[in-house]
C-alpha positions as CSV (number, residue, x, y, z in Angstrom):
1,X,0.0,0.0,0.0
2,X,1.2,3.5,-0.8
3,X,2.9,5.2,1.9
4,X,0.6,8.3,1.4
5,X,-2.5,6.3,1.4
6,X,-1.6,4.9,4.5
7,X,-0.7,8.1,6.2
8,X,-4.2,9.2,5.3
9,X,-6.1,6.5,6.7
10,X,-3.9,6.8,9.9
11,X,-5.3,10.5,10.1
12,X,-8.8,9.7,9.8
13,X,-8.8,7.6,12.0
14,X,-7.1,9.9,14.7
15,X,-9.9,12.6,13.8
16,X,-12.5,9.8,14.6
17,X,-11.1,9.1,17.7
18,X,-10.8,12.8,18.9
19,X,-14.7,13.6,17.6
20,X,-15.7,10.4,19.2
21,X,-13.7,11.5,22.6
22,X,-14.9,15.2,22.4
23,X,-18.6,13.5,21.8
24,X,-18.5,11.7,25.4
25,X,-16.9,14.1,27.4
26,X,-20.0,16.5,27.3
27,X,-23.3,15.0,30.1
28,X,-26.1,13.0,28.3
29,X,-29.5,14.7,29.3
30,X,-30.4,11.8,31.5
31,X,-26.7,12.0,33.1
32,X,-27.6,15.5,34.1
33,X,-30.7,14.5,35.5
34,X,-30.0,11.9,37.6
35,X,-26.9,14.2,39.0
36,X,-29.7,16.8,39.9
37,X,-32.0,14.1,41.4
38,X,-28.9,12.7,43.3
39,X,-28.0,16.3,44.8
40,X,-31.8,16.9,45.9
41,X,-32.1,13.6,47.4
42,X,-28.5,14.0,49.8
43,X,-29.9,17.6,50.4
44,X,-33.1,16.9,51.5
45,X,-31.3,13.9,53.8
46,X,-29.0,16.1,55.3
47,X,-31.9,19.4,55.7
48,X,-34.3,16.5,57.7
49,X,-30.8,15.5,59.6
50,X,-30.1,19.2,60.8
51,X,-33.8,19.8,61.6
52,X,-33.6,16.9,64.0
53,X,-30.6,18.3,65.2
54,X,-32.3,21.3,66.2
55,X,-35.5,20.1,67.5
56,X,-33.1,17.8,70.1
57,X,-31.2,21.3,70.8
58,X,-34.4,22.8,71.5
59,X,-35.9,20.1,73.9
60,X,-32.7,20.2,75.7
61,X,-32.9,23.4,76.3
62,X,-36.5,23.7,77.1
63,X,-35.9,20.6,79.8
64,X,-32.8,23.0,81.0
65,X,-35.2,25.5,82.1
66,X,-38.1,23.4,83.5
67,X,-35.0,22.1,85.7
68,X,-34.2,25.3,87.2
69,X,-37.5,25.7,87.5
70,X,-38.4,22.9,89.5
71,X,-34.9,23.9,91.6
72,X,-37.0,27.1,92.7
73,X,-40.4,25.7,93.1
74,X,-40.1,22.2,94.5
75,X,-38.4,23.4,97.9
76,X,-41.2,25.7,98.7
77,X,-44.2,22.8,97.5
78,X,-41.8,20.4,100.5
79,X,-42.4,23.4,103.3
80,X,-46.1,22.5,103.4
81,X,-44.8,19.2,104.7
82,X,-44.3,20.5,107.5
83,X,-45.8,24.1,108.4
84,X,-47.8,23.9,111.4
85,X,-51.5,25.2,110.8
86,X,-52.2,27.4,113.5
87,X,-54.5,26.3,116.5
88,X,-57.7,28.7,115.7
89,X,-57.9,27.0,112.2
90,X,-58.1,23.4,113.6
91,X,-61.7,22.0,115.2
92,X,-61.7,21.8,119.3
93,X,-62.6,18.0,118.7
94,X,-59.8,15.4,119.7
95,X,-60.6,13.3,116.6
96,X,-57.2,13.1,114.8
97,X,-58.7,12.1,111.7
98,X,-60.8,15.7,112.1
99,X,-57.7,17.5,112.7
100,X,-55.8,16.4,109.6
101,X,-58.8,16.7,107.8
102,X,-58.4,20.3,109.1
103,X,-54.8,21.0,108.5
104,X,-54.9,19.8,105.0
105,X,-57.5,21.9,104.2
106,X,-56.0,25.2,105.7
107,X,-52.3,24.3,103.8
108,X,-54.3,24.1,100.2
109,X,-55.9,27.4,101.4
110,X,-52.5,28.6,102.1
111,X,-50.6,26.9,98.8
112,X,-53.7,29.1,97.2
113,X,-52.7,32.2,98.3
114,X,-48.6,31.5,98.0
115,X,-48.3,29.2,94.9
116,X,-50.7,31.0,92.6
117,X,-51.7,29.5,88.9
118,X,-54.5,32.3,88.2
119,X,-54.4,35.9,88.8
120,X,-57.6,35.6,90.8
121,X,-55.4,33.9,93.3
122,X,-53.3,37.0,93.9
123,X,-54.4,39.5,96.0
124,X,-54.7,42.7,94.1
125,X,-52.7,45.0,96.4
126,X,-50.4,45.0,100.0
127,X,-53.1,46.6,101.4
128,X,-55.9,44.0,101.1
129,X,-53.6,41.2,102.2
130,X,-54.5,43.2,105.9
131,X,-57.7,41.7,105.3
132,X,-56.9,37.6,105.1
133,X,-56.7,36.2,107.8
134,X,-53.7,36.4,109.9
135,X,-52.4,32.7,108.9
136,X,-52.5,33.9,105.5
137,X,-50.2,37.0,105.8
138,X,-47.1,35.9,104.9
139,X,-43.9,37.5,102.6
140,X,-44.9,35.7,99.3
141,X,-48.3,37.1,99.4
142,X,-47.5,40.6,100.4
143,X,-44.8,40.3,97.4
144,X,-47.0,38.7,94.7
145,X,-49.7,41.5,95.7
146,X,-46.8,44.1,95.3
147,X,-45.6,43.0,92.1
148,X,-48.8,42.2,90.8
149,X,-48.9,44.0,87.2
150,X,-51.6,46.6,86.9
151,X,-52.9,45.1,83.3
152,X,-52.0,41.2,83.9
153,X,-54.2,39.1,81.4
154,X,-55.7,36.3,82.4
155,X,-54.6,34.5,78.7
156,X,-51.0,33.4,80.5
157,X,-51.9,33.4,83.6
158,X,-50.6,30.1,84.7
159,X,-47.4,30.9,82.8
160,X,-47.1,34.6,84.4
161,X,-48.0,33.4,88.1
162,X,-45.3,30.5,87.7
163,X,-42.6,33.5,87.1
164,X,-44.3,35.5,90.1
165,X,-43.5,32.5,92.4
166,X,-40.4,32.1,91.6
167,X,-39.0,35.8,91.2
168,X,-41.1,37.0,94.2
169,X,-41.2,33.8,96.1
170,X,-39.2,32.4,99.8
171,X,-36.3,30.6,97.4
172,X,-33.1,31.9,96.5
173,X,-32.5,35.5,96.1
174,X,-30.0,34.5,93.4
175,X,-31.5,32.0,91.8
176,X,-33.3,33.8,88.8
177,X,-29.6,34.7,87.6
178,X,-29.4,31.6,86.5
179,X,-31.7,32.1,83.6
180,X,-30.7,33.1,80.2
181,X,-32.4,36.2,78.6
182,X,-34.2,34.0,76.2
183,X,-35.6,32.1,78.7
184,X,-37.7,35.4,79.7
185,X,-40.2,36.8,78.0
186,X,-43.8,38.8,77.9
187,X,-45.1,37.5,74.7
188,X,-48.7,39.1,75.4
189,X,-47.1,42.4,76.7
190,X,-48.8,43.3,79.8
191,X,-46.6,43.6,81.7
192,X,-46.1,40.2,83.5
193,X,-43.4,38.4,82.1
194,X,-43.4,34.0,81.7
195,X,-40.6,31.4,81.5
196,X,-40.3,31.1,77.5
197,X,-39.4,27.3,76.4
198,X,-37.1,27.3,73.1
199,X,-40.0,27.8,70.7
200,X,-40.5,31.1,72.6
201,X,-44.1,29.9,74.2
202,X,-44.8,30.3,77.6
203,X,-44.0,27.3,80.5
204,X,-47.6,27.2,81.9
205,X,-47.8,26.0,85.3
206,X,-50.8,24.2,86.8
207,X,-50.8,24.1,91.4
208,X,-52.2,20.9,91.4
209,X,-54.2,18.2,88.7
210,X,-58.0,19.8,87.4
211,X,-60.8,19.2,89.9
212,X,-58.4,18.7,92.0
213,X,-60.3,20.8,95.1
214,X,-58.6,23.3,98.4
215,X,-61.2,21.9,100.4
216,X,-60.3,18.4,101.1
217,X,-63.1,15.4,100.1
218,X,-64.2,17.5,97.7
């Protein structure tokens, strides 16, 4: 074979293989899709993975504050253990069954008065708590009565009273520094501000479970 024939050949043949190399080195249609259905798969794994993440950081922090909480509040709720109710609230009779029957009923009078879940349970002034009767006097109900906010709502009231007891309350005088800023809020602005959990909501406190009644057998 001629030397020039075979030089040509030799070149078309290099020319097909550099079309056919350029040809394949450009993405197919398909290829490009299934890259794109790929990517959106991995990112929708890894955007459910971080929002897990943060809904765990959340809870943790939300059970960080109901822990402080409780710190501040349980204390007091063991005093009624054992606070003595005075003599003119108990009945004459020797009948100790009578006489516990009596006591309980004057300390859920008095965990009314000093551990508040509705604003109608706080006295609206200092100068009305004159008017309970003496067992009732105490320093948390002359405080709550004093720091009482003017507009309160009744909307978060649970929530608002839970923050009274423990601001206002007989526990630590330092303990409230223990809370963050976001862990304090007034989200229905009047005045009276709640424990926020990390959504920003208000921690609603309940005293003791519905129907659940001051006067015992009831």
């Amino acid at each position: 074979m001629p030397r020039v024939a075979r030089e040509s050949r030799t070149v078309k043949a290099t020319c097909l293989d550099d079309s056919h190399s350029k040809r394949r080195s450009a993405f197919t249609l398909v290829e490009l899709l299934v890259v794109v259905v790929i990517i959106m798969v991995l990112s929708g794994l890894m955007l459910a993975g971080l929002a897990t993440a943060r809904r765990g950081a959340k809870i943790d922090r939300t059970k960080s504050t109901i822990r402080k909480i409780h710190e501040i509040v349980m204390p007091q709720y063991e005093t009624y253990l054992r606070r003595r109710a005075p003599p003119a609230t108990l009945t004459s009779a020797i009948d100790r069954l009578t006489m516990a029957r009596d006591r309980l009923s004057w300390v859920r009078l008095l965990m009314v008065r000093e551990m508040p879940d509705t604003w109608s349970d706080v006295t609206a002034n200092p100068a009305a708590v004159n008017g309970l009767p003496p067992s009732f006097r105490t320093g948390p109900v002359y405080a709550y009565a004093a720091a009482r906010a003017a507009g309160a709502s009744a909307g978060n009231g649970g929530a608002e009273c839970l923050f009274l007891i423990a601001s206002r309350g007989p526990g630590e005088p330092d303990a409230m520094e223990r809370f963050r800023t976001e862990e304090i809020g007034d989200t229905d602005g009047d005045g009276a501000p709640e424990f926020l959990d990390a959504w920003g909501r208000p921690i609603e406190f309940i005293r003791w479970a519905p129907g659940y009644s001051a006067s015992p057998g009831t």
